[in-house]
PDB file of N, CA, C, O and CB in Angstrom:
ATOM      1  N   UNK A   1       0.827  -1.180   0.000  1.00  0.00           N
ATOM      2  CA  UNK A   1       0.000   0.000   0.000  1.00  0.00           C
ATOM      3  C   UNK A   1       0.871   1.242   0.000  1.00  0.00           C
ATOM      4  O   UNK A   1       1.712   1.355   0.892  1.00  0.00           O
ATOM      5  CB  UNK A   1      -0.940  -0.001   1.197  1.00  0.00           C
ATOM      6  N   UNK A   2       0.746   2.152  -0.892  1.00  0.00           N
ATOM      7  CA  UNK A   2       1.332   3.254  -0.821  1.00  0.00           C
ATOM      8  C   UNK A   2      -0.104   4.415  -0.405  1.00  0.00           C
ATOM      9  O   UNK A   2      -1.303   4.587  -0.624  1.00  0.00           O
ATOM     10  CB  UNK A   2       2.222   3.454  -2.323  1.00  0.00           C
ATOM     11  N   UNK A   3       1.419   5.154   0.550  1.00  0.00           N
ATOM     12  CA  UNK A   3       0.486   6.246   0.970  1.00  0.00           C
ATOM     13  C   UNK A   3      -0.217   7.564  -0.102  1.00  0.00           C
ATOM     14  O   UNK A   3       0.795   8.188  -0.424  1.00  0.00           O
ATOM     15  CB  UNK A   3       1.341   6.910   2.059  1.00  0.00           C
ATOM     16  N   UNK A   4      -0.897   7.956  -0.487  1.00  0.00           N
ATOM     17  CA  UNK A   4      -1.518   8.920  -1.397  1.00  0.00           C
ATOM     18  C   UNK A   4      -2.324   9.818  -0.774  1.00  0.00           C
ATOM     19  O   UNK A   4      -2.986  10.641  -1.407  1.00  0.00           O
ATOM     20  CB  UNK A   4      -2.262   8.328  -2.379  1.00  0.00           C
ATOM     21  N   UNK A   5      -2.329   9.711   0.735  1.00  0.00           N
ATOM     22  CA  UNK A   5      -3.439  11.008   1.352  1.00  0.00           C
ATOM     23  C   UNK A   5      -2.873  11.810   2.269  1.00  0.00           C
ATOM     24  O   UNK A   5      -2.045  11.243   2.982  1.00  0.00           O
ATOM     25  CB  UNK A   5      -4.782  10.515   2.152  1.00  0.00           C
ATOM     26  N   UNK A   6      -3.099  13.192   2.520  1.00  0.00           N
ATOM     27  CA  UNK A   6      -2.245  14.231   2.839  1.00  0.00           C
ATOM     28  C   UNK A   6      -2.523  14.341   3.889  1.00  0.00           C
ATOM     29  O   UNK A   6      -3.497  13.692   4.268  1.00  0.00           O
ATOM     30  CB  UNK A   6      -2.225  15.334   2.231  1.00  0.00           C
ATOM     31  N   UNK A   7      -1.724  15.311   4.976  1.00  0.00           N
ATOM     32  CA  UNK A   7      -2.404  15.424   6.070  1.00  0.00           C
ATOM     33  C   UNK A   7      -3.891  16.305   6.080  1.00  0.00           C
ATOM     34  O   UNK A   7      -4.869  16.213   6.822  1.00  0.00           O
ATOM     35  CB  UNK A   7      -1.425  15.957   6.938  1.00  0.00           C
ATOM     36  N   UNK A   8      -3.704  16.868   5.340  1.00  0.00           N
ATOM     37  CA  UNK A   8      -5.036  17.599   5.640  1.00  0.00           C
ATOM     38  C   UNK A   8      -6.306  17.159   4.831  1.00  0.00           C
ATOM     39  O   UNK A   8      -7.255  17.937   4.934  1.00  0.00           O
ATOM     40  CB  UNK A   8      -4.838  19.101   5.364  1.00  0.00           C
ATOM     41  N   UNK A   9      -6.486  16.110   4.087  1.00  0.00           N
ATOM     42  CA  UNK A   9      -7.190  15.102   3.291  1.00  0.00           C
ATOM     43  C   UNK A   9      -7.558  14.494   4.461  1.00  0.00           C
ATOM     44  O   UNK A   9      -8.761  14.563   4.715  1.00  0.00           O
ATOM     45  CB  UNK A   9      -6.421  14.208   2.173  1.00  0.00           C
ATOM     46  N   UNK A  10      -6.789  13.858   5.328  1.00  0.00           N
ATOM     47  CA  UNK A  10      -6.894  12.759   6.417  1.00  0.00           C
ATOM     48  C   UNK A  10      -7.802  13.553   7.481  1.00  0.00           C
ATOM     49  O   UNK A  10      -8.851  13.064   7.900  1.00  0.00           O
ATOM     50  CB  UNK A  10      -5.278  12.218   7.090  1.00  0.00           C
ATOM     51  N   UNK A  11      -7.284  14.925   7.925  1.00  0.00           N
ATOM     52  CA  UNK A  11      -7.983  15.662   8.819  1.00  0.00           C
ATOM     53  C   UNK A  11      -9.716  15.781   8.835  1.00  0.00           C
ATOM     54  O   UNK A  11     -10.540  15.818   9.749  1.00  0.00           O
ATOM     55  CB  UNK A  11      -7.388  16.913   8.624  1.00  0.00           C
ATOM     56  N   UNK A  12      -9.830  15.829   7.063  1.00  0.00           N
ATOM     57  CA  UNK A  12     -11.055  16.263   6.612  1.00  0.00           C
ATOM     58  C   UNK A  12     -11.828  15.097   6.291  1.00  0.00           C
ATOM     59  O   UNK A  12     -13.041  15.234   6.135  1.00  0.00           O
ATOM     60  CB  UNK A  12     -10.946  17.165   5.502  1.00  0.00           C
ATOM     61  N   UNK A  13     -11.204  13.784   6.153  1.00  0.00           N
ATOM     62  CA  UNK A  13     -11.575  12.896   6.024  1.00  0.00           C
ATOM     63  C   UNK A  13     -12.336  12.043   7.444  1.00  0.00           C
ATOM     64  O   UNK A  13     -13.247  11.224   7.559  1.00  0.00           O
ATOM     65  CB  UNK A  13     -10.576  12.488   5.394  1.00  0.00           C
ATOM     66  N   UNK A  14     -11.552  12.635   8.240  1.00  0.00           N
ATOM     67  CA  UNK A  14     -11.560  12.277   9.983  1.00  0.00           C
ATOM     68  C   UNK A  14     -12.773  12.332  10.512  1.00  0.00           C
ATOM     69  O   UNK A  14     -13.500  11.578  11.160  1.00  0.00           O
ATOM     70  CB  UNK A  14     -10.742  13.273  10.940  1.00  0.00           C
ATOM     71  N   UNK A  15     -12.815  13.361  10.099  1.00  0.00           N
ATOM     72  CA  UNK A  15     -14.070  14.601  10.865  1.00  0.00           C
ATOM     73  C   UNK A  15     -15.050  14.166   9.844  1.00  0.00           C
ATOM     74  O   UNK A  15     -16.223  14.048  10.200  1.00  0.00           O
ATOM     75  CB  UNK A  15     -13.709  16.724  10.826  1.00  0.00           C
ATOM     76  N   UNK A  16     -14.684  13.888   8.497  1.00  0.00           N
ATOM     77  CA  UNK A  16     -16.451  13.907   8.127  1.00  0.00           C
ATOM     78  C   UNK A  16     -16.771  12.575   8.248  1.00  0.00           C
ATOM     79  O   UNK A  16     -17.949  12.218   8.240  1.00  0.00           O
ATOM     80  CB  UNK A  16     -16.996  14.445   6.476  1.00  0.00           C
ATOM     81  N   UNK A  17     -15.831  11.772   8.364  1.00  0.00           N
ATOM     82  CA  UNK A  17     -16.274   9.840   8.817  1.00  0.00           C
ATOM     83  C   UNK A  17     -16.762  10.160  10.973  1.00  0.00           C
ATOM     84  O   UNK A  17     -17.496   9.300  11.459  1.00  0.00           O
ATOM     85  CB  UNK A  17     -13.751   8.143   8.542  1.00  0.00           C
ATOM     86  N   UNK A  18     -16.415  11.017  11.667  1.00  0.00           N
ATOM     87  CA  UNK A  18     -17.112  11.315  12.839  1.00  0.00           C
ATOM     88  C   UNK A  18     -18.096  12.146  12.836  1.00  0.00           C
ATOM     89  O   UNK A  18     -18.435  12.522  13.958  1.00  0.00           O
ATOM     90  CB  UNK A  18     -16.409  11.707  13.673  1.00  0.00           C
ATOM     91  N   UNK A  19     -18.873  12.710  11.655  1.00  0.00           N
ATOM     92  CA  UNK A  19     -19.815  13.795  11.403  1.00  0.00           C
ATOM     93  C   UNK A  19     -20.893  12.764  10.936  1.00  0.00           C
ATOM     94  O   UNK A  19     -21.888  12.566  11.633  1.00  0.00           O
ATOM     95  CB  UNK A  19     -19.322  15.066  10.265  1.00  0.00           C
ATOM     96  N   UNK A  20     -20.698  12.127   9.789  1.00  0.00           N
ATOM     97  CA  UNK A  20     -21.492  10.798   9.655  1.00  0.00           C
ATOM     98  C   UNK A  20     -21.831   9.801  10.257  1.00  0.00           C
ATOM     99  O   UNK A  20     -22.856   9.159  10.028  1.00  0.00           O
ATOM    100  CB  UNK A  20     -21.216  10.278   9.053  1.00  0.00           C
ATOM    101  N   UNK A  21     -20.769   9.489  11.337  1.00  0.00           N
ATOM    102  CA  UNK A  21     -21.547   8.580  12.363  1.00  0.00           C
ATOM    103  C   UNK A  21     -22.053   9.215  13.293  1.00  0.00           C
ATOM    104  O   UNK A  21     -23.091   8.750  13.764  1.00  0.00           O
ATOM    105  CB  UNK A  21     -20.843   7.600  12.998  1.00  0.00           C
ATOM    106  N   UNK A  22     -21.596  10.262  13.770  1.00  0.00           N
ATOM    107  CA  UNK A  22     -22.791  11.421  14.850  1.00  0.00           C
ATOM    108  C   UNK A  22     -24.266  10.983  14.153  1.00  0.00           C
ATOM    109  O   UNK A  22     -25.110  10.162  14.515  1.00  0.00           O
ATOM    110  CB  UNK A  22     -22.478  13.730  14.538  1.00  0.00           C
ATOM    111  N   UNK A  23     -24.215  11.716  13.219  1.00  0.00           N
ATOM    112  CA  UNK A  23     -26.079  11.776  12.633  1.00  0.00           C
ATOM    113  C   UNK A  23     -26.317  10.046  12.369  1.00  0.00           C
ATOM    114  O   UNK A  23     -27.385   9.661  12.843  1.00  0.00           O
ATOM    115  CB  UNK A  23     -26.410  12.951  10.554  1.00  0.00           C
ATOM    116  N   UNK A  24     -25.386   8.823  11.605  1.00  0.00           N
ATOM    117  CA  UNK A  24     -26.083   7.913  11.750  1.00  0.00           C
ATOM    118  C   UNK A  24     -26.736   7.211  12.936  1.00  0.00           C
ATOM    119  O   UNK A  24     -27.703   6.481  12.717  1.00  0.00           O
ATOM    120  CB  UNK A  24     -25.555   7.348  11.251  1.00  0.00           C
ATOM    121  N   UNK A  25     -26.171   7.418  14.470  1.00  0.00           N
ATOM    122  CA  UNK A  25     -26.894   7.125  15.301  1.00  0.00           C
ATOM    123  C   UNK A  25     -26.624   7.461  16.998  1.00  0.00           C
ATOM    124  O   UNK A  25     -26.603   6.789  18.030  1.00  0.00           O
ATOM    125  CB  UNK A  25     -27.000   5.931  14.951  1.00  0.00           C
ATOM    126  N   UNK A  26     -26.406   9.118  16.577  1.00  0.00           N
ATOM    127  CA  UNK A  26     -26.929   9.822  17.921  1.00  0.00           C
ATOM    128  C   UNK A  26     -27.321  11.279  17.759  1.00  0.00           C
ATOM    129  O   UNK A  26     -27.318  12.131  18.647  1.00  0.00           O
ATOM    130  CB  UNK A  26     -25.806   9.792  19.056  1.00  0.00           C
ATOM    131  N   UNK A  27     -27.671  11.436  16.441  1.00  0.00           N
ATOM    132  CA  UNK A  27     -28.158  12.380  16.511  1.00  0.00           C
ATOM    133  C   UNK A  27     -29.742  12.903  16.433  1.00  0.00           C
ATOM    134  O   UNK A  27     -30.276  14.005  16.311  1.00  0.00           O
ATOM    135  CB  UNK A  27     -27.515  12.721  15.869  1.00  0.00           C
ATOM    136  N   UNK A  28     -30.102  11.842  16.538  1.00  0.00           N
ATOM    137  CA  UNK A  28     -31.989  11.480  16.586  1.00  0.00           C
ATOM    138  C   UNK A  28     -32.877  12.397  15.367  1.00  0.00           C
ATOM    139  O   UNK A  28     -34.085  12.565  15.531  1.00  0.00           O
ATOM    140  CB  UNK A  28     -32.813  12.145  18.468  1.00  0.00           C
ATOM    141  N   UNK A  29     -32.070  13.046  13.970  1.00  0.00           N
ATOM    142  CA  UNK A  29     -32.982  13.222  12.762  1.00  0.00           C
ATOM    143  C   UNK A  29     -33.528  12.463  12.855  1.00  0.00           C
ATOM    144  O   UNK A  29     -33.314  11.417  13.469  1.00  0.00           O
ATOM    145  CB  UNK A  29     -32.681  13.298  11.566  1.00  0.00           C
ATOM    146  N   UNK A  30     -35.144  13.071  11.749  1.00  0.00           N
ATOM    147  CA  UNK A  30     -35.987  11.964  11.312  1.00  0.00           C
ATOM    148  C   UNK A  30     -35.177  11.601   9.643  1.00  0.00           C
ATOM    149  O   UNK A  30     -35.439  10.506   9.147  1.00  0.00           O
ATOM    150  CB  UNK A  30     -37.888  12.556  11.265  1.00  0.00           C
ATOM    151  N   UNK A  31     -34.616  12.167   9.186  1.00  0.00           N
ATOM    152  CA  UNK A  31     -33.975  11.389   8.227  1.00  0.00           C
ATOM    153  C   UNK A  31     -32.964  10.562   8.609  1.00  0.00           C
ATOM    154  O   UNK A  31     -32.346  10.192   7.610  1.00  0.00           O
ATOM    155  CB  UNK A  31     -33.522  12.103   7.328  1.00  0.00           C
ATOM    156  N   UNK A  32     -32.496  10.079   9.686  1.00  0.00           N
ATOM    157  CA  UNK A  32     -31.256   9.524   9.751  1.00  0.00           C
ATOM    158  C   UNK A  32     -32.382   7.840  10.591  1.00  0.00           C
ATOM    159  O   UNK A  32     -31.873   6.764  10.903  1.00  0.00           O
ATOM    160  CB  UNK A  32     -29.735  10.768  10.915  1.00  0.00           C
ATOM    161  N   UNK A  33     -33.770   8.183  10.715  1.00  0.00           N
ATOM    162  CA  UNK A  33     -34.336   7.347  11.210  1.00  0.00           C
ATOM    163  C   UNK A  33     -34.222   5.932  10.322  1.00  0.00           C
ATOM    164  O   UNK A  33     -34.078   4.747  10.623  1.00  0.00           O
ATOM    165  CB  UNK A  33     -35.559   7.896  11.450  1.00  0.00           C
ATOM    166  N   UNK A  34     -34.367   6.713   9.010  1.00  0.00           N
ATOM    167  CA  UNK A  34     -34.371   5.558   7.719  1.00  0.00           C
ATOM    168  C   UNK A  34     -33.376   4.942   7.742  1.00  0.00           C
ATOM    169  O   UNK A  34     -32.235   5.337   7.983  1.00  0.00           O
ATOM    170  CB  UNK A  34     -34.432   5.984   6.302  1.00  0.00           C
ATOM    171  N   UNK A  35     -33.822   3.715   7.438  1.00  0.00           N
ATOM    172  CA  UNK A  35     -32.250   2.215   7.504  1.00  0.00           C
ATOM    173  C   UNK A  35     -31.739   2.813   6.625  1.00  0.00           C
ATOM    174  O   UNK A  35     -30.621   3.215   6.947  1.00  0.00           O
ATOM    175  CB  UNK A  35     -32.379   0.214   7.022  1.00  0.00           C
ATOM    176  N   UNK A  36     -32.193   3.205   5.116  1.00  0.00           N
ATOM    177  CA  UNK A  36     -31.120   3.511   3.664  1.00  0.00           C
ATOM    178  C   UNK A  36     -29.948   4.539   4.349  1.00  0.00           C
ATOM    179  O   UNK A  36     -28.738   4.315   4.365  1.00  0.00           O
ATOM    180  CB  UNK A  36     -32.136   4.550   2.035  1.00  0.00           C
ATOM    181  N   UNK A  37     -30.578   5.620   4.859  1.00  0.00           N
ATOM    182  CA  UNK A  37     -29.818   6.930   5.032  1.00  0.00           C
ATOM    183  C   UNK A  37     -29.031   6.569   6.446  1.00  0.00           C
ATOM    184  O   UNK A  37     -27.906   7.068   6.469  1.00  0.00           O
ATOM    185  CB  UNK A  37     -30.929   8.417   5.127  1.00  0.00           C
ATOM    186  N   UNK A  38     -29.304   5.975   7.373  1.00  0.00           N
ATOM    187  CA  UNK A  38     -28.676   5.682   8.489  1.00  0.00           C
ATOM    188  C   UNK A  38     -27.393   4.464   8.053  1.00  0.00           C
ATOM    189  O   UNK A  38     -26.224   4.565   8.423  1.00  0.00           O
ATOM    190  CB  UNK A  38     -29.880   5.180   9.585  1.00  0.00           C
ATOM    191  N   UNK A  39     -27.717   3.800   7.546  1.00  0.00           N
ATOM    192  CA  UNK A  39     -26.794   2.569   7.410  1.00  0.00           C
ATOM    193  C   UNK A  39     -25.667   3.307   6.228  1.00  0.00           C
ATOM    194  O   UNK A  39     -24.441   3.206   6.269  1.00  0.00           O
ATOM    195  CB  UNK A  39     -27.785   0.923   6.766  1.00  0.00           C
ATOM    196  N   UNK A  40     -26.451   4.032   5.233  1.00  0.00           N
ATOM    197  CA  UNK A  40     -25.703   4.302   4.112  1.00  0.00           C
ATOM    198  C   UNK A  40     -24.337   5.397   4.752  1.00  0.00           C
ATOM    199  O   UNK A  40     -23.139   5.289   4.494  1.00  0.00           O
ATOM    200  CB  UNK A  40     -26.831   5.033   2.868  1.00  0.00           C
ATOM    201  N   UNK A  41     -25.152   6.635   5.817  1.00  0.00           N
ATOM    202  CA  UNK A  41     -24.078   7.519   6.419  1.00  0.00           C
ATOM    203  C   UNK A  41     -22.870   6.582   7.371  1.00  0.00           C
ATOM    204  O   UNK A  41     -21.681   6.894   7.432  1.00  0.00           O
ATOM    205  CB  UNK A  41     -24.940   8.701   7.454  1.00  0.00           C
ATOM    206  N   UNK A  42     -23.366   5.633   7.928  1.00  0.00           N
ATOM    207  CA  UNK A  42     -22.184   4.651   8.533  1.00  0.00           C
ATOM    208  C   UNK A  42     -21.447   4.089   8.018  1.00  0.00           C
ATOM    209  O   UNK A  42     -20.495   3.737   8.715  1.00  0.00           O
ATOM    210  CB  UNK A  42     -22.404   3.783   9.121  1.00  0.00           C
ATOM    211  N   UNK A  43     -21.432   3.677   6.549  1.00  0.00           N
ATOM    212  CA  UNK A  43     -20.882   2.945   5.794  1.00  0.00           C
ATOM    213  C   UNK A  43     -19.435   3.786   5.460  1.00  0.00           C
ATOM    214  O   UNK A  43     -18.242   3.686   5.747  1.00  0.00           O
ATOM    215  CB  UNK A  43     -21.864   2.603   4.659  1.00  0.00           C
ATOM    216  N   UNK A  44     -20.273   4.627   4.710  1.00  0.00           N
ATOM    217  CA  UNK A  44     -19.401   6.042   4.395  1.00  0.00           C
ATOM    218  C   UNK A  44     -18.739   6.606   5.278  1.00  0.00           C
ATOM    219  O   UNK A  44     -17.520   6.768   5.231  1.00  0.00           O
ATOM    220  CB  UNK A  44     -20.094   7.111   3.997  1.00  0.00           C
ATOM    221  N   UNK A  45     -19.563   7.004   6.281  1.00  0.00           N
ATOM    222  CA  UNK A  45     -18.300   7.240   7.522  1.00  0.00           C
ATOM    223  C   UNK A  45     -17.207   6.450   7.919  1.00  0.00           C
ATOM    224  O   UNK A  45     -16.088   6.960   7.983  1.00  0.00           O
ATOM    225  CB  UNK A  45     -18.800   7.303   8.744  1.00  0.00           C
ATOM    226  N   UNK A  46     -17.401   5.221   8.203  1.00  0.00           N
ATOM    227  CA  UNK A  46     -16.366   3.933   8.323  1.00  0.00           C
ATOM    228  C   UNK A  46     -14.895   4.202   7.397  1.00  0.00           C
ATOM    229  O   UNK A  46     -13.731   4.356   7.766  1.00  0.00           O
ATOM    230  CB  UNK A  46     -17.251   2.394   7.624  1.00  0.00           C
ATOM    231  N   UNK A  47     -15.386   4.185   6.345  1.00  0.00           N
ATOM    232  CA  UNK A  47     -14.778   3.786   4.934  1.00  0.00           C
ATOM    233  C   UNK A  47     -13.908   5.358   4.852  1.00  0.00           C
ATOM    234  O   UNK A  47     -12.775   5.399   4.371  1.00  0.00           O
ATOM    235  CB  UNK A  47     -16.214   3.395   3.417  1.00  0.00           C
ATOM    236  N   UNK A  48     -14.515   6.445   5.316  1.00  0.00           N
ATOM    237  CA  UNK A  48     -13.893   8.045   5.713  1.00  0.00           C
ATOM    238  C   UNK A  48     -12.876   7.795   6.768  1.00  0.00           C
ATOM    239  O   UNK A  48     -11.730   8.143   6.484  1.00  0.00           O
ATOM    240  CB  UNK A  48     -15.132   9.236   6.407  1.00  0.00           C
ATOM    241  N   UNK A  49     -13.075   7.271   7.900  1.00  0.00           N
ATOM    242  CA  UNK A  49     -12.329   6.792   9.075  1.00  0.00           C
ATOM    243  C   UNK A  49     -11.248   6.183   8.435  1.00  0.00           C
ATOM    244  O   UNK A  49     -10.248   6.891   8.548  1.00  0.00           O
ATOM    245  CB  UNK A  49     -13.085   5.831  10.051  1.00  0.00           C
ATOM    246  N   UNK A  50     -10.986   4.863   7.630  1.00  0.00           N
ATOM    247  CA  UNK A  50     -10.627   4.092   7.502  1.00  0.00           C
ATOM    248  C   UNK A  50      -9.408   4.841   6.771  1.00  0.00           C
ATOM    249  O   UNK A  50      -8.372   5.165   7.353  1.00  0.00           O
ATOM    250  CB  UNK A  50     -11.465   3.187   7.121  1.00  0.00           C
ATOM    251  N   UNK A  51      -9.667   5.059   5.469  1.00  0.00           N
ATOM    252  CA  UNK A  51      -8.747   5.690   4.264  1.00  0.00           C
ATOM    253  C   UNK A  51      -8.117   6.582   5.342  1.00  0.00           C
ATOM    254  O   UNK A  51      -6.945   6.742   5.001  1.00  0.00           O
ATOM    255  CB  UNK A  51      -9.588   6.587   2.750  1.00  0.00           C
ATOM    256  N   UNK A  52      -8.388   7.313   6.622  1.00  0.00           N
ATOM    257  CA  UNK A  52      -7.632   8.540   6.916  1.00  0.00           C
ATOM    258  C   UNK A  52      -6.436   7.454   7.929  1.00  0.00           C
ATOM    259  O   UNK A  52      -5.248   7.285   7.655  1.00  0.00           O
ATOM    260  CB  UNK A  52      -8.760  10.066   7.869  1.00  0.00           C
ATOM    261  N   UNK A  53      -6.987   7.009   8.794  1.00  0.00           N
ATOM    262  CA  UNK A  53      -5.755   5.616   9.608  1.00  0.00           C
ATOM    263  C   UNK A  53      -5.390   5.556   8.385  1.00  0.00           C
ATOM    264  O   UNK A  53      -4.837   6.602   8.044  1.00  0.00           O
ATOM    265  CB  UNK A  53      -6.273   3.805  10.479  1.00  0.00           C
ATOM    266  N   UNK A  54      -5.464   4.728   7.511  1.00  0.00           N
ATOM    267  CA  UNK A  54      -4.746   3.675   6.608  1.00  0.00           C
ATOM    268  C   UNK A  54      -3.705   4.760   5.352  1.00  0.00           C
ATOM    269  O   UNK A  54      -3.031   4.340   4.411  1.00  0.00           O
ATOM    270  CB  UNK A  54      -6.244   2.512   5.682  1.00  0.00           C
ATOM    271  N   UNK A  55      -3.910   6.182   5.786  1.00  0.00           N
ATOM    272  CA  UNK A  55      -3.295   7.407   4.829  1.00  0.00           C
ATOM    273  C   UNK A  55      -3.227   6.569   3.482  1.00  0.00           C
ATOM    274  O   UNK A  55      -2.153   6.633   2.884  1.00  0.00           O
ATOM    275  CB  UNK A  55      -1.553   8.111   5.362  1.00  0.00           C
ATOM    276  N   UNK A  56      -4.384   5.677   2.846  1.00  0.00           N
ATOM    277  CA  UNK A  56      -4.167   5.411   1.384  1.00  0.00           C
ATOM    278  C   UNK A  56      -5.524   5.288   1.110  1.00  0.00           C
ATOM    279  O   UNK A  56      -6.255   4.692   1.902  1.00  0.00           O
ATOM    280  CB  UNK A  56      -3.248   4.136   0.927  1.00  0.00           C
ATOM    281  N   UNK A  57      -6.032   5.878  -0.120  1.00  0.00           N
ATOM    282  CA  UNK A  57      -7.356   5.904  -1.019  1.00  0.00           C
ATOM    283  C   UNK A  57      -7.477   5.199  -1.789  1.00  0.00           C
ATOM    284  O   UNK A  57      -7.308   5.751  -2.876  1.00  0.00           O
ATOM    285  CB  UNK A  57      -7.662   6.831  -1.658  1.00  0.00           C
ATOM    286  N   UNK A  58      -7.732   4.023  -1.890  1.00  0.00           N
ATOM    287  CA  UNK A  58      -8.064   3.216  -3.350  1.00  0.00           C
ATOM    288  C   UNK A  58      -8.378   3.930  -4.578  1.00  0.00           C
ATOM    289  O   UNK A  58      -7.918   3.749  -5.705  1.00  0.00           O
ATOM    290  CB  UNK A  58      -9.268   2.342  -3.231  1.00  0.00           C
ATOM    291  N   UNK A  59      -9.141   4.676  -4.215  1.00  0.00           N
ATOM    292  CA  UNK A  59      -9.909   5.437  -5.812  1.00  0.00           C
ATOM    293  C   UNK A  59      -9.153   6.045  -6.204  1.00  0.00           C
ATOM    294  O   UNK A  59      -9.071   6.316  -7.402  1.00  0.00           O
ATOM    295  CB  UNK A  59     -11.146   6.419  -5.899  1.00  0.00           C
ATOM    296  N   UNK A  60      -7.950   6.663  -4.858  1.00  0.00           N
ATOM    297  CA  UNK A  60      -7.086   7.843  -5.623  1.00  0.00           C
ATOM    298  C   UNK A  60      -5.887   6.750  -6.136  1.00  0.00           C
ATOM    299  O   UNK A  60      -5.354   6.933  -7.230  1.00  0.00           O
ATOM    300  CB  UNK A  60      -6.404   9.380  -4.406  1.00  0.00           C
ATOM    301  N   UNK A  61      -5.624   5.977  -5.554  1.00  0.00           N
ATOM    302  CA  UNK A  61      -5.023   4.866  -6.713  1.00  0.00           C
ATOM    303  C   UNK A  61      -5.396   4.700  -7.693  1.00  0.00           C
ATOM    304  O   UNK A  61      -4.570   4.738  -8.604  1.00  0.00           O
ATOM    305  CB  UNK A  61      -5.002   3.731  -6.542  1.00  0.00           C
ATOM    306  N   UNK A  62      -6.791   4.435  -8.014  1.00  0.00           N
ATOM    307  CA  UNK A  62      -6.913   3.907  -9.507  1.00  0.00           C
ATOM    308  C   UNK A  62      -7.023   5.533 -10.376  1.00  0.00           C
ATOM    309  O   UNK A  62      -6.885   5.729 -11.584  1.00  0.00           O
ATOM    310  CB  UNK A  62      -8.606   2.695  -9.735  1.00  0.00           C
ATOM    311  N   UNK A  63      -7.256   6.344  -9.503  1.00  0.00           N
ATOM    312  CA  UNK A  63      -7.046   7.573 -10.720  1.00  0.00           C
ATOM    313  C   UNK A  63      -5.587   8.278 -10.264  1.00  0.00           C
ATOM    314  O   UNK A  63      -5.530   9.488 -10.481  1.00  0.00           O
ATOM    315  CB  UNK A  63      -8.543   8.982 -10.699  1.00  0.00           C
ATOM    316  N   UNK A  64      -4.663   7.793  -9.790  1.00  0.00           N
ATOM    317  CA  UNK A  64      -3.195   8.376 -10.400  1.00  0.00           C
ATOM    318  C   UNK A  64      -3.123   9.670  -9.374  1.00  0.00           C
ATOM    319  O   UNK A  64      -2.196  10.473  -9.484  1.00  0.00           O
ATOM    320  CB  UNK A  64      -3.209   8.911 -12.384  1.00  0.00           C
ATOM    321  N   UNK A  65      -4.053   9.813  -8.464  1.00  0.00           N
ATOM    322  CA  UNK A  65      -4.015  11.016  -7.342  1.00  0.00           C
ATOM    323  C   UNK A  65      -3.485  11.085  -6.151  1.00  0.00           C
ATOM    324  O   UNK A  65      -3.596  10.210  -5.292  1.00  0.00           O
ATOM    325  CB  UNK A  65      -5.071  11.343  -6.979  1.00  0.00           C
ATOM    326  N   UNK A  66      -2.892  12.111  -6.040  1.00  0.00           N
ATOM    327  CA  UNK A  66      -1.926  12.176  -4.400  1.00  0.00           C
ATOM    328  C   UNK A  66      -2.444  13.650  -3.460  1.00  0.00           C
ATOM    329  O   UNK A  66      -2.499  14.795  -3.909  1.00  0.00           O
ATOM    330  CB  UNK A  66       0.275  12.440  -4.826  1.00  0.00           C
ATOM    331  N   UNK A  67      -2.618  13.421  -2.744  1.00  0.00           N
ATOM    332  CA  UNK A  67      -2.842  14.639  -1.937  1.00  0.00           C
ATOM    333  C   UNK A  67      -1.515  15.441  -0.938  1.00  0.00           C
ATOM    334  O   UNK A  67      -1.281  16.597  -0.586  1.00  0.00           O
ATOM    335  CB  UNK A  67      -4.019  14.143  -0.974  1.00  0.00           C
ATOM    336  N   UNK A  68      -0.772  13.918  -0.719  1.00  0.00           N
ATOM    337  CA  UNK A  68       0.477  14.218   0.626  1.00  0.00           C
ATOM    338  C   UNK A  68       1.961  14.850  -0.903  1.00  0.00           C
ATOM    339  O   UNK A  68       2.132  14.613  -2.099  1.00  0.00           O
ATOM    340  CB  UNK A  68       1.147  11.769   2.017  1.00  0.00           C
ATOM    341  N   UNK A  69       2.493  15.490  -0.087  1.00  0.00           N
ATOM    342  CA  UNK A  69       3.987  16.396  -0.608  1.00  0.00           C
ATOM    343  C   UNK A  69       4.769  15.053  -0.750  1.00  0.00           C
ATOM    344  O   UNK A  69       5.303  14.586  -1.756  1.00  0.00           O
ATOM    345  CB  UNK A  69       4.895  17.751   0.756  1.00  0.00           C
ATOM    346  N   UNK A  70       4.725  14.731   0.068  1.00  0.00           N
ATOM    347  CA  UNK A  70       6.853  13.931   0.034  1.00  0.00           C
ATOM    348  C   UNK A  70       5.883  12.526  -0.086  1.00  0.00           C
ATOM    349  O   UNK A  70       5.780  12.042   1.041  1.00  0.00           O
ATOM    350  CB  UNK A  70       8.559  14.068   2.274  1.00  0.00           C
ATOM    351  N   UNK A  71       5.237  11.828  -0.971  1.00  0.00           N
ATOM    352  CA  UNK A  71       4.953  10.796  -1.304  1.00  0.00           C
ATOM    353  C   UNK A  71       5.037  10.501  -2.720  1.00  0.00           C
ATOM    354  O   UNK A  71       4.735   9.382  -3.136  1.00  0.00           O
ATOM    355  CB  UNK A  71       3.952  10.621  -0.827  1.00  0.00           C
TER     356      UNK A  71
END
């Protein structure tokens, strides 16, 4: 795995994978009540979390993209 995500990709990535699981299930919307939109914001959040630990993006692999300087 090579690294391809920057620090501040990771920062923003951080926060919006903990912004998405806030509303998927403690933030008591009635849209976040729905399984689609509740399960779908956790997923996404996870997968936001994940890429920022793991400082590597699959997608930005398959499209040739780097966000970090000295990588």
């Amino acid at each position: 795995m090579t690294t391809n995500v920057g620090t501040l990709d990771r920062i923003l990535r951080a926060a919006l994978g903990m912004v998405l699981l806030y509303l998927a299930f403690l933030s008591g919307l009635p849209l976040f009540a729905e399984p689609f939109f509740k399960y779908g914001a956790a997923v996404i959040g996870v997968v936001m979390l994940a890429t920022s630990l793991m400082k590597m993006c699959p997608l930005y692999s398959m499209l040739g993209l780097k966000t970090c300087r000295d990588c």
